[in-house]
N, C-alpha and C positions, 0 to 999 in steps of 0.2 A: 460789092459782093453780097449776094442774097441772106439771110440770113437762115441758119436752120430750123426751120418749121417744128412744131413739138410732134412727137410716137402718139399716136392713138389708138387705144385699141377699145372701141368701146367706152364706159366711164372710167377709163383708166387713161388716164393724161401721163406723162411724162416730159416737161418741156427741155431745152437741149439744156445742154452741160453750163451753159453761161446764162443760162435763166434764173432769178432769183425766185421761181414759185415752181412748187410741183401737188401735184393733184392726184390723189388716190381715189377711187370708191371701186368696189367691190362688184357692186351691181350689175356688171354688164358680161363679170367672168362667168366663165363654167363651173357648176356649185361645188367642184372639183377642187378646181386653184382658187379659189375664194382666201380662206383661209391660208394656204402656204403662202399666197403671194402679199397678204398682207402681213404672216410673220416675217417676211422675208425685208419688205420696205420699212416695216418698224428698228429692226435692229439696223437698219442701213441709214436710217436717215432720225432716230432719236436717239434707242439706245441698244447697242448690239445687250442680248438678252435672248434667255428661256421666253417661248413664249408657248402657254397649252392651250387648246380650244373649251369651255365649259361650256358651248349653246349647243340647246337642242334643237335640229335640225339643221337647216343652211346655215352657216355661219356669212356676216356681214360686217363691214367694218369701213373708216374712210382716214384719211389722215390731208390734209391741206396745210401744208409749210410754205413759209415765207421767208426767204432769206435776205434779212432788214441791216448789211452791212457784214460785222462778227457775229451780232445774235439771228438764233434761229426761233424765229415764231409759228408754233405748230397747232392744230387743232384738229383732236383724233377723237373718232368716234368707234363704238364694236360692241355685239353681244357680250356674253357674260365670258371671260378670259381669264386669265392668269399669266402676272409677269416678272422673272424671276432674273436678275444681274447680282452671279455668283462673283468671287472671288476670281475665279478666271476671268470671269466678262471686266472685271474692271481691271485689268490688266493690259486694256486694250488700249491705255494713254488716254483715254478720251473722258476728263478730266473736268471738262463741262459741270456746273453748275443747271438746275432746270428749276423754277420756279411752275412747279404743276398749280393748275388753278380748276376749279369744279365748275364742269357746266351743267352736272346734276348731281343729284341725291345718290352716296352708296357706294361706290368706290372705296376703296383704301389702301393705301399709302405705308410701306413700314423700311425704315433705315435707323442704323447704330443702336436699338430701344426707341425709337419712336416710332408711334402709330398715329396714321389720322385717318380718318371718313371723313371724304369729302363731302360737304353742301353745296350746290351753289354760289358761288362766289369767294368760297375758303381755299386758302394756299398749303402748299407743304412743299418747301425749299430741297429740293435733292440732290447729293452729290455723286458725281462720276464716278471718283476713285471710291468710292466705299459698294459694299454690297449691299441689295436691296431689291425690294419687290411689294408687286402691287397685286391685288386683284377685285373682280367684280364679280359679281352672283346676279346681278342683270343688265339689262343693254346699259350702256356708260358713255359720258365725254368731256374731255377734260383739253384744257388747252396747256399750254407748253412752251415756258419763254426759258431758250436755252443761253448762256452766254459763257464767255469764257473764264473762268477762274480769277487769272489774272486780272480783267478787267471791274472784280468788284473788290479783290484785296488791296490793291493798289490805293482804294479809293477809302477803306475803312480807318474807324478809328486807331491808333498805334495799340498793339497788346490784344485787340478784338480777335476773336478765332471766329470762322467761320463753322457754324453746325449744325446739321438737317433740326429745321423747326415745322412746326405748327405755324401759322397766319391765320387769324379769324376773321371772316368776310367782314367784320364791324370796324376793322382798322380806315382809318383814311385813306392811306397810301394805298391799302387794298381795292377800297371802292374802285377810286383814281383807277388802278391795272383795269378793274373789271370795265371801268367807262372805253376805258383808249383802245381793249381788246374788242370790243363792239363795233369798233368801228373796222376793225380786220379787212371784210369783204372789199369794202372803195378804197382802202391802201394798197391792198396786193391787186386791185386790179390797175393800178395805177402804172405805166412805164418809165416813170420817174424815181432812178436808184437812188436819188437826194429824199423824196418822199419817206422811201422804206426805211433810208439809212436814220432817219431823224424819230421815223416812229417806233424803231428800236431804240434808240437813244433816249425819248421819255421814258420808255417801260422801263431798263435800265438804270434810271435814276428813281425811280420811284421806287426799285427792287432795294435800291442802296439806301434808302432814309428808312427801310422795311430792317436792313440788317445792321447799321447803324456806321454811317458816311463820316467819315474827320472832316474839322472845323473847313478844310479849304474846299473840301470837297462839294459838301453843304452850301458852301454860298456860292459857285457855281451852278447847282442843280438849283437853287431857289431861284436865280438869275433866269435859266435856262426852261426851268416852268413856269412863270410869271410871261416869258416873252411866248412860249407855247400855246397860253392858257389866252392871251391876246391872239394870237395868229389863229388860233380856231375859233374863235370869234369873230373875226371878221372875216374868215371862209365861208363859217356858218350865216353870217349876215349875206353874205353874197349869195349863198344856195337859196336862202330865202325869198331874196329881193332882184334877183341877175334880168327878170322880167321887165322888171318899173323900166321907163325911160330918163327915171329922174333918180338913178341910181348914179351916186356919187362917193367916193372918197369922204368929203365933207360930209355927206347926213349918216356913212356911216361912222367917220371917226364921233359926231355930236353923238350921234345912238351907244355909245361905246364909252364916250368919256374921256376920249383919244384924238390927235390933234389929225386931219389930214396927210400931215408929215408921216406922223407915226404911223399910218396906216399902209401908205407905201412902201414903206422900211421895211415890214415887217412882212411884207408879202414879196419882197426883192429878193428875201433869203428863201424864199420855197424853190428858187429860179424862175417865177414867172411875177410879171410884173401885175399890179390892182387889173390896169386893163385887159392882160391877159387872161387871166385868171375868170372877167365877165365875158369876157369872148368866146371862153371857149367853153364855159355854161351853157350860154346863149347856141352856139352851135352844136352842141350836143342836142340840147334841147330842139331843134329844129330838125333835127336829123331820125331823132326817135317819132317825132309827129308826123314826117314823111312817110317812115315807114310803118306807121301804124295805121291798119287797115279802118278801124275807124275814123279816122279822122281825112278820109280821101274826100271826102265831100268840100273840106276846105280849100281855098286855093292857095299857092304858091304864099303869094303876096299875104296873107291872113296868117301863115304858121309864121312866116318872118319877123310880123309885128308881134302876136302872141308870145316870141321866143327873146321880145327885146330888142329886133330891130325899128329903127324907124326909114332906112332910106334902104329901096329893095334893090337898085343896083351895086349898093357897098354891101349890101349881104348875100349877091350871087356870087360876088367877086372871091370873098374872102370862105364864102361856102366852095366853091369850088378847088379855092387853093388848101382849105383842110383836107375833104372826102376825096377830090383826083375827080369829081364830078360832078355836074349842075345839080341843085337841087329836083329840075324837072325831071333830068336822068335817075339818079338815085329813087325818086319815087318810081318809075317804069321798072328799075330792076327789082324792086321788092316786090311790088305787084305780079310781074313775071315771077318771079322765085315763089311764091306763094299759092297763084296758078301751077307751078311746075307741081311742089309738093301736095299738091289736093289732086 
């Protein structure tokens, strides 16, 4: 069965109902529905809420979620706004937890007596049930790691209540959020539900050593980032090295500290195995040089080695059965599509 293709309308994405990402920009609407269509997808997909317009002239705005399992990982941009969750808005059960995080200067943040301006990289913990609101007085953007309630009480110390706080970017844990949310873009492009579900799962544990995790819970997530803080390690070693032909398990468990063994272990649990993992680097990689127009001057055989092959009939073979077509095809159809659009 086909699956359903995402609504386009312009920069306005919407992918189908079983998709875990949806994609907002504003830019492509009519300077008309700009604004209502982005109040309309804020309260539908972070938090139902008052929303007013303060920018002069067009108003602009974007929001990009990723839905990493229970948590929703969001990252919302907009001129200068105002955002209001009365007592009726939080009546609405949606009970969530949101860890707001600064991706600029200015904003602020106010629930139960607490107020924050956000910086770059500072948090402010907000809750569902309680009433609350934000605004900005210039362009803003903030990211947005929402999870379920239940899923951080469960996990706290006995007697801990949970309370909208302040986070200041200098915390560790906070760093940490700030690193793993950088990487956003190549997880949510990702089609692997195991990817997203695990990259909510770090932020999640990192949110709970932020609000303060019981003893059991705690040595789980130490366990649980320790094995993370390795596994992106030698991801990162492969993004680096997926080229070399003398790319091994072995030089990168020595580079690492880490035995061979442990190297495949640890890349068993992403679902794709070490060699997968360079395989499909290495074909990505070969596939972008095909269709990049500068590089047509190389032949066939040159982008396969450059890309970490050494033998060119086991990388027509295994190119073909990725893309659905030869490498020599694939270049003709970008070259046509590229002619087509000039």
């Amino acid at each position: 069965m086909e699956k359903p293709r995402p609504r386009s309308t312009g920069l306005l994405r919407f992918h189908c109902q079983a998709s875990p990402r949806l994609r907002l920009s504003t830019q492509a609407l009519s300077e008309r529905d700009r604004f209502e269509v982005f109040r309309e997808k804020f309260s539908q997909y972070v938090y139902r809420g008052d929303v007013t317009n303060r920018a002069e002239g067009t108003f602009e705005g974007s929001i990009d979620l990723l839905k990493a399992g229970s948590v929703g990982i969001s990252r919302i941009t907009a001129l200068p706004s105002v955002y209001t969750r009365s007592r009726r808005h939080a009546s609405d059960s949606d009970e969530a937890l949101t860890l707001f995080v600064g991706l600029t200067q200015g904003p602020t943040i106010q629930q139960a007596g607490v107020s924050h301006e956000f910086r770059p990289g500072s948090g402010f913990l907000y809750h569902g049930s309680l009433p609350g609101g934000g605004e900005a007085v210039s362009p803003f953007g903030v990211w947005g790691i929402k999870v379920p309630t239940g899923r951080i009480k469960s996990s706290l110390v006995p007697g801990r209540d949970l309370k909208p706080i302040q986070i200041p970017s200098e915390l560790p844990a906070m760093r940490l959020i700030v690193q793993y949310l950088n990487s956003f873009t190549t997880v949510a492009a990702s089609e692997d539900p195991d990817v997203h579900e695990a990259f909510g799962t770090h932020l999640v544990d990192l949110l709970m050593l932020i609000v303060g995790a019981g003893r059991n819970s705690l040595e789980l997530i130490k366990g649980r980032g320790l094995k993370a803080a390795r596994t992106a390690a030698v991801l990162k070693t492969i993004e680096r090295g997926f080229a070399s032909r003398d790319l091994s398990a072995e030089r990168i468990g020595l580079s690492l500290g880490i035995t061979a063994r442990q190297a495949h272990r640890l890349l068993e649990e992403t679902t794709k195995t070490f060699y997968e993992h360079v395989l499909e680097r290495r074909l990505v990689e070969s596939h972008q040089l095909l269709t990049d127009r500068t590089c047509s001057v190389l032949k066939v055989a040159d982008i396969a080695r450059r890309a970490g092959f050494a033998d060119p009939a086991y990388f027509n073979r295994v190119f073909r059965i990725r893309f659905g077509d030869t490498p020599t095809g694939v270049r003709a159809t970008a070259a046509q599509a590229k002619t087509a659009h000039f």
